[in-house]
NUNU-545350 format. One line per 2 residues: number of its first residue (from 1); their letters; for each residue x, y, z of N, C-alpha, C. Coordinates in steps of 0.05 Angstrom, whole numbers, plus 5000, padded with zeros to 4 digits. Atoms other than C-alpha are relative to their C-alpha. Layout:
BEGIN
NUM> a> X:Y:Z:X:Y:Z:X:Y:Z; ... $
// end
This chain:
BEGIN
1> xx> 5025:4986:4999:7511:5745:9300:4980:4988:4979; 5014:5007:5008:7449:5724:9277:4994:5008:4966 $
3> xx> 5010:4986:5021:7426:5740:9198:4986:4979:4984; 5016:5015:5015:7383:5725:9146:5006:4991:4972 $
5> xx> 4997:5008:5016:7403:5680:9094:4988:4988:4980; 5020:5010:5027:7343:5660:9053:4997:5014:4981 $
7> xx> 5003:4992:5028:7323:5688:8982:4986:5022:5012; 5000:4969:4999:7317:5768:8989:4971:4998:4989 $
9> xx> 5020:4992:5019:7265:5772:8936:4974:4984:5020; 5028:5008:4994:7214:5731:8978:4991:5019:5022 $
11> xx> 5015:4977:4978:7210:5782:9031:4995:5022:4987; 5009:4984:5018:7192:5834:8976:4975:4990:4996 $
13> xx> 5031:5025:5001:7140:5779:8960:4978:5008:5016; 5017:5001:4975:7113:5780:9032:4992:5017:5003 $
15> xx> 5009:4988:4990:7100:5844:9040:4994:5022:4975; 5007:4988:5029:7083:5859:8966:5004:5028:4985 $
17> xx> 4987:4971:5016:7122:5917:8949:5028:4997:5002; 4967:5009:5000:7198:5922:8928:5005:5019:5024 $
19> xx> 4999:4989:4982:7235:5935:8986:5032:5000:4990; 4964:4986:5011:7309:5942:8940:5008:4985:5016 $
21> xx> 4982:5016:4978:7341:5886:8975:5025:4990:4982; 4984:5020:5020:7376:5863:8910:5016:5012:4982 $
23> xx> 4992:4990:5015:7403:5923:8884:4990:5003:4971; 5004:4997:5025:7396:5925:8804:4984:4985:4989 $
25> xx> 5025:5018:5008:7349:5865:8796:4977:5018:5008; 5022:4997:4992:7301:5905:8837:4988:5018:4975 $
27> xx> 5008:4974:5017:7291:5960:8776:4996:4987:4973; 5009:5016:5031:7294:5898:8721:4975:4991:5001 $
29> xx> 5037:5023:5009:7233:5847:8694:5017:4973:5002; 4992:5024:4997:7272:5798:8725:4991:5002:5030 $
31> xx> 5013:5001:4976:7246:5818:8793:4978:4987:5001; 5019:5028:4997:7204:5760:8819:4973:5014:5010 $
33> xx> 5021:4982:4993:7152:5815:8843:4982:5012:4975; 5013:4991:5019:7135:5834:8774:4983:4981:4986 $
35> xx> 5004:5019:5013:7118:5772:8751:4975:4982:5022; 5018:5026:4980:7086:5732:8824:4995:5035:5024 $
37> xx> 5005:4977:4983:7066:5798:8868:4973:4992:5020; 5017:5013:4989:7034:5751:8912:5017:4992:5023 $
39> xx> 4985:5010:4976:7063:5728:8985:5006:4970:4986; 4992:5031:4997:7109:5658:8980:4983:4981:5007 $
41> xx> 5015:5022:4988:7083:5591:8991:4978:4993:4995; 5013:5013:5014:7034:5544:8975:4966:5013:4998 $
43> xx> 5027:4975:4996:6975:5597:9001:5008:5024:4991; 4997:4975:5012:7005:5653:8975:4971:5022:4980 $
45> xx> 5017:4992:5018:6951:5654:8923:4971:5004:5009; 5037:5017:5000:6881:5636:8955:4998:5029:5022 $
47> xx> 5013:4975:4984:6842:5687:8988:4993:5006:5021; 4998:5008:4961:6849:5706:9063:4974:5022:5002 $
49> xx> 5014:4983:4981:6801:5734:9107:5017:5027:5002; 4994:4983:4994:6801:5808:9123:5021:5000:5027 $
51> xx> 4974:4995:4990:6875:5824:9153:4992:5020:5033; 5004:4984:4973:6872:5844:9240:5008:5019:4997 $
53> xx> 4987:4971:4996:6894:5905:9270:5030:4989:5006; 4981:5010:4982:6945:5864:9300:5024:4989:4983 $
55> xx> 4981:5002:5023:6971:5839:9231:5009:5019:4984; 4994:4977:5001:6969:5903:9206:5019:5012:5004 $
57> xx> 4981:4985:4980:7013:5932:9253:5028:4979:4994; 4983:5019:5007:7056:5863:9242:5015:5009:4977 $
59> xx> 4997:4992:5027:7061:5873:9164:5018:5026:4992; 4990:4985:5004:7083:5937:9172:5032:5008:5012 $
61> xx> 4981:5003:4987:7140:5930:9224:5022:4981:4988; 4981:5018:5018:7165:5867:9182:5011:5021:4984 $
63> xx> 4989:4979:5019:7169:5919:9121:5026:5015:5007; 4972:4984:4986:7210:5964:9159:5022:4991:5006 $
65> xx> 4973:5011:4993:7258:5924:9189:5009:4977:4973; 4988:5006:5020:7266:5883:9128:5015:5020:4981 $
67> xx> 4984:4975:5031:7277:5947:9081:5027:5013:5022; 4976:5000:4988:7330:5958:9138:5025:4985:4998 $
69> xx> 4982:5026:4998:7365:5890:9139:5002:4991:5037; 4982:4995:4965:7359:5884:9218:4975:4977:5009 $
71> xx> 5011:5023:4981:7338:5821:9258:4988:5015:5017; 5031:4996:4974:7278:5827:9308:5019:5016:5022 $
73> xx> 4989:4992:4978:7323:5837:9367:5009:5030:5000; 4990:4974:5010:7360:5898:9329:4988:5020:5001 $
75> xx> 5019:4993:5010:7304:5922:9304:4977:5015:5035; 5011:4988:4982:7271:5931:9376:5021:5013:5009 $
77> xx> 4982:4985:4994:7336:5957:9401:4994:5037:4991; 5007:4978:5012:7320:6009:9361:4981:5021:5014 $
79> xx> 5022:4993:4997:7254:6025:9376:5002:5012:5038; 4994:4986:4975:7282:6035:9452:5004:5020:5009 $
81> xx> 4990:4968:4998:7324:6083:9439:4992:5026:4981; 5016:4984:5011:7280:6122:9389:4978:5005:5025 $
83> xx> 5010:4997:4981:7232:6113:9453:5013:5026:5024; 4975:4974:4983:7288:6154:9505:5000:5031:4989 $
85> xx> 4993:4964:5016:7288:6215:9448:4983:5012:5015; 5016:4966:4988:7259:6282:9460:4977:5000:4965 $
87> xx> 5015:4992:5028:7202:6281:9396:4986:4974:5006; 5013:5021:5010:7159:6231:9361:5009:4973:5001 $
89> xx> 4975:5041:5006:7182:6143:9373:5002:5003:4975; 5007:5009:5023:7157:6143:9303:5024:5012:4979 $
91> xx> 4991:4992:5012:7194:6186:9274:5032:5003:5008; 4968:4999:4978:7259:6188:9320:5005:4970:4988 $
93> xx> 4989:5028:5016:7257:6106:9295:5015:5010:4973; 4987:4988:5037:7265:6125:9220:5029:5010:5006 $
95> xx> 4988:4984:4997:7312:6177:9240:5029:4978:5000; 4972:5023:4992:7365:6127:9273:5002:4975:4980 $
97> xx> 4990:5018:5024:7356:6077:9221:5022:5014:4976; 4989:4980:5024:7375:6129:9170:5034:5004:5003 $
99> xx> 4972:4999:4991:7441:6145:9205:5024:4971:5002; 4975:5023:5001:7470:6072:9204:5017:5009:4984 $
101> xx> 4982:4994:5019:7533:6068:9165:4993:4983:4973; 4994:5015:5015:7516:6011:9120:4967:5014:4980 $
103> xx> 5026:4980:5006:7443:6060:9102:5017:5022:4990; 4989:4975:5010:7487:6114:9095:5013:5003:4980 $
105> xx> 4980:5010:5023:7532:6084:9039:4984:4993:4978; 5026:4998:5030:7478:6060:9000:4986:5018:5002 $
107> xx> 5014:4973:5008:7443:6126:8999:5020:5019:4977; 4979:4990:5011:7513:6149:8983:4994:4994:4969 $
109> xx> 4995:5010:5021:7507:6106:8921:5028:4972:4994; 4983:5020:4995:7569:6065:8945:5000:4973:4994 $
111> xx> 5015:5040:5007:7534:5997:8938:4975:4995:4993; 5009:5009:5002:7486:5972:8909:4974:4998:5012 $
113> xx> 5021:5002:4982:7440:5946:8966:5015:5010:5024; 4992:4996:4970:7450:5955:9048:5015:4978:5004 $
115> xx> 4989:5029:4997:7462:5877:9040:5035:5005:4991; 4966:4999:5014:7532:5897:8992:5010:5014:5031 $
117> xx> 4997:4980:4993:7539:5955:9035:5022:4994:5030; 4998:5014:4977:7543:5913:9099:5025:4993:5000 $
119> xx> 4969:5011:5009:7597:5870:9065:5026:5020:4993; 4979:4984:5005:7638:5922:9039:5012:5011:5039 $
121> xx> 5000:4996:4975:7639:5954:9109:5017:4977:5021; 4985:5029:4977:7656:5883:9155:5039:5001:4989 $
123> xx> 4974:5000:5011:7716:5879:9103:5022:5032:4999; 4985:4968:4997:7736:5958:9117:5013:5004:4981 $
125> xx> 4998:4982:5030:7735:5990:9050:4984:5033:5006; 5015:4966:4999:7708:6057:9081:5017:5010:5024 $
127> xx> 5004:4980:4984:7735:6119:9125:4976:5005:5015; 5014:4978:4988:7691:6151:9167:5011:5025:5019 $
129> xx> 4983:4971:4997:7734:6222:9183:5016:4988:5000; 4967:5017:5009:7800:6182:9164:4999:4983:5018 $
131> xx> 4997:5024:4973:7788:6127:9218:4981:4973:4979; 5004:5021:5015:7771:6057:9183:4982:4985:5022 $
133> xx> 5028:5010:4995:7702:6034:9211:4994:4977:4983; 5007:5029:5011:7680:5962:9202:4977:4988:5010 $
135> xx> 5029:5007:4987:7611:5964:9239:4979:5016:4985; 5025:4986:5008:7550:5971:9199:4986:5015:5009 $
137> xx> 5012:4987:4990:7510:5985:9247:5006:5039:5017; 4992:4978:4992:7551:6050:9261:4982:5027:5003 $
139> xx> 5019:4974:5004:7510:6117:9275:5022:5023:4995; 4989:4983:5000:7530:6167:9239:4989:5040:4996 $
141> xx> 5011:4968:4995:7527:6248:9258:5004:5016:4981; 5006:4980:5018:7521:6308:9219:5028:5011:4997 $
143> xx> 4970:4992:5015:7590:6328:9183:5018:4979:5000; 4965:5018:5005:7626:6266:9183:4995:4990:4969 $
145> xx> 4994:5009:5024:7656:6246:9122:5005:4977:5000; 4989:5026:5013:7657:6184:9082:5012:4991:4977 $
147> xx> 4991:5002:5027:7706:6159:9048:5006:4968:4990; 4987:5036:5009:7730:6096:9003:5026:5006:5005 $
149> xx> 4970:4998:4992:7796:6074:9025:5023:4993:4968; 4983:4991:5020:7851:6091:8978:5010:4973:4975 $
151> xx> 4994:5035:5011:7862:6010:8956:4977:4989:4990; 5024:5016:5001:7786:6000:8955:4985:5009:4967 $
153> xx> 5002:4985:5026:7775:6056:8888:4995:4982:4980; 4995:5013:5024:7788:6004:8840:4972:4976:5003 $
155> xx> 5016:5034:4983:7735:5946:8874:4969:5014:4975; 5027:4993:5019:7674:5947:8805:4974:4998:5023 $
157> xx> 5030:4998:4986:7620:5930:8856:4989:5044:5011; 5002:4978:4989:7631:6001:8878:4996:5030:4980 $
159> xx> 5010:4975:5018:7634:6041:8813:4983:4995:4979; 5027:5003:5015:7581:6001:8780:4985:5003:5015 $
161> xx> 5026:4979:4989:7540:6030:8827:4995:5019:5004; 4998:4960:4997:7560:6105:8831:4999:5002:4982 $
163> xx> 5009:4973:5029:7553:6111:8758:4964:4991:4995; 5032:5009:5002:7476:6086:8773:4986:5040:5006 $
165> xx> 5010:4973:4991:7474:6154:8812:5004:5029:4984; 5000:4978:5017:7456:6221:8784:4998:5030:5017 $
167> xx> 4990:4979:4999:7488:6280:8797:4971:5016:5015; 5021:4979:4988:7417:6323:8808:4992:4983:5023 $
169> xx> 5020:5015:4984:7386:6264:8847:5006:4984:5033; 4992:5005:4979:7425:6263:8911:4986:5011:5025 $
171> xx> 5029:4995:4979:7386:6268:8978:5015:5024:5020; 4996:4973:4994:7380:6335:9008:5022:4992:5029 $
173> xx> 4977:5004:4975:7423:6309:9073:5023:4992:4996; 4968:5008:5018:7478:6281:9036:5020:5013:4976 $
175> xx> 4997:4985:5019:7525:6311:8990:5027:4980:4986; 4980:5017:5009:7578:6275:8944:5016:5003:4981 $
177> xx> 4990:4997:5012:7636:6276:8910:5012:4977:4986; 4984:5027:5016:7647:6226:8852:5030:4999:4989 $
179> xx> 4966:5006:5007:7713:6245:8838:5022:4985:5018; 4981:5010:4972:7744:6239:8905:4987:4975:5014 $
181> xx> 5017:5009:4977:7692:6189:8929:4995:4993:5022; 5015:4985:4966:7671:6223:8989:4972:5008:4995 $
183> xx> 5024:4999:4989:7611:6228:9019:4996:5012:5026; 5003:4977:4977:7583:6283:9075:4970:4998:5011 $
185> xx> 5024:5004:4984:7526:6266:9122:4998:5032:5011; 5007:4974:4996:7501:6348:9125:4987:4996:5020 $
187> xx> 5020:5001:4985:7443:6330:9164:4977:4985:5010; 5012:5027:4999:7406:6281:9201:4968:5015:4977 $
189> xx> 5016:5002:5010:7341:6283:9159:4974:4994:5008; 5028:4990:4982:7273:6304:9168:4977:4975:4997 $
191> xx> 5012:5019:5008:7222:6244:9168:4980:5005:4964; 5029:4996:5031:7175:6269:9100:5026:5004:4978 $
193> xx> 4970:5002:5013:7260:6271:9063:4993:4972:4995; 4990:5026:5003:7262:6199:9076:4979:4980:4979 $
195> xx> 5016:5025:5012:7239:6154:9018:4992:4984:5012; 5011:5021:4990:7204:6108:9055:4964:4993:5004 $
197> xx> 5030:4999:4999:7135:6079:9037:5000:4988:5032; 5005:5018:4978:7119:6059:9114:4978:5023:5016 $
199> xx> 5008:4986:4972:7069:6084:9170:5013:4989:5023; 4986:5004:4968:7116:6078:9227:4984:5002:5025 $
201> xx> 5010:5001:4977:7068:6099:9277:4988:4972:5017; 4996:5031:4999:7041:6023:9275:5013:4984:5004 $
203> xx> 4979:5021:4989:7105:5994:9293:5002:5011:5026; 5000:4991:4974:7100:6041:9361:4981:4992:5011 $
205> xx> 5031:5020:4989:7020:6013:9371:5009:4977:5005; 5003:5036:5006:7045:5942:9358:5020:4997:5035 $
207> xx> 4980:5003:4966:7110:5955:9416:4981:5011:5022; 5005:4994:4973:7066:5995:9461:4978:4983:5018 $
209> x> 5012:5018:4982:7024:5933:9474:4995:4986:5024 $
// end
């Protein structure tokens, strides 16, 4: 399958806000955004003409599916079946992003970024209701449990990032236990819950072209 293997930090760049692709750099003054908070490349710097509707709508759909991790193709996949729901595309999108497994682990606190998250996952270091899940892209529903697998406990990528998380600051749909580390998807989540700087409705203008 297709992915993206160039330097994380320049798609933060491009769309000039951190989009946490890097885990713990993203929160240092070693983030390349703090320093160049200008798009990549040799124009990065020089001064464009007033931005279309059409880039607009562009700019903002990149955002999204970058702060996802999900190739174009995926990424409309998506947008299909947020289309099919019963409610808002815009907000039915979000929604099903939110529910992946490799989204749901880093919310957990499990990893780092989505990027770790991914990895950990392919290599099946997680439960999901005692069954050993190895697809990121997994959707997951309201009461299933996540767990680390009993061999995986010891792996530092995983508890130098749960002691990042704080006890009060866990998200109202999720609930977690750092002792046992488990994790409980309560409830899919309401779009104005979801951290996400984005206007989604612009990625439904841009598809319903």
């Amino acid at each position: 399958m297709a992915r993206y293997i160039d330097s994380s930090c320049r798609l933060c760049r491009r769309e000039r806000q951190k989009l946490f692709l890097k885990g713990t750099k993203c929160f240092t003054e070693k983030c390349p955004l703090e320093k160049r908070a200008y798009p990549p490349g040799q124009h990065g710097q020089s001064r464009r003409q007033k931005i279309s509707e059409y880039g607009v709508q562009l700019r903002e759909k990149q955002k999204v599916r970058r702060t996802y991790g999900l190739m174009e193709t995926q990424f409309h996949n998506y947008f299909l079946k947020a289309l099919k729901q019963t409610g808002r595309t815009s907000e039915m999108l979000i929604k099903l992003l939110e529910r992946r497994l490799d989204n749901v682990i880093y919310r957990l606190g499990f990893a780092p970024s989505r990027k770790t998250a991914r990895q950990l996952i392919s290599h099946r270091h997680f439960f999901v209701n005692n069954k050993i899940v190895n697809i990121p892209s997994f959707l997951v529903n309201p009461g299933d449990v996540i767990q680390v697998r009993e061999h995986s406990k010891k792996l530092e990528v995983i508890h130098s990032s749960m002691k990042r998380v704080r006890d009060n600051a866990m998200y109202p749909w999720l609930s977690l236990d750092k002792a046992a580390m488990s994790g409980t998807f309560l409830n899919i989540p309401e779009r104005a819950e979801i951290p996400l700087n984005a206007n989604e409705q612009l990625i439904v203008e841009l598809y319903s072209k």
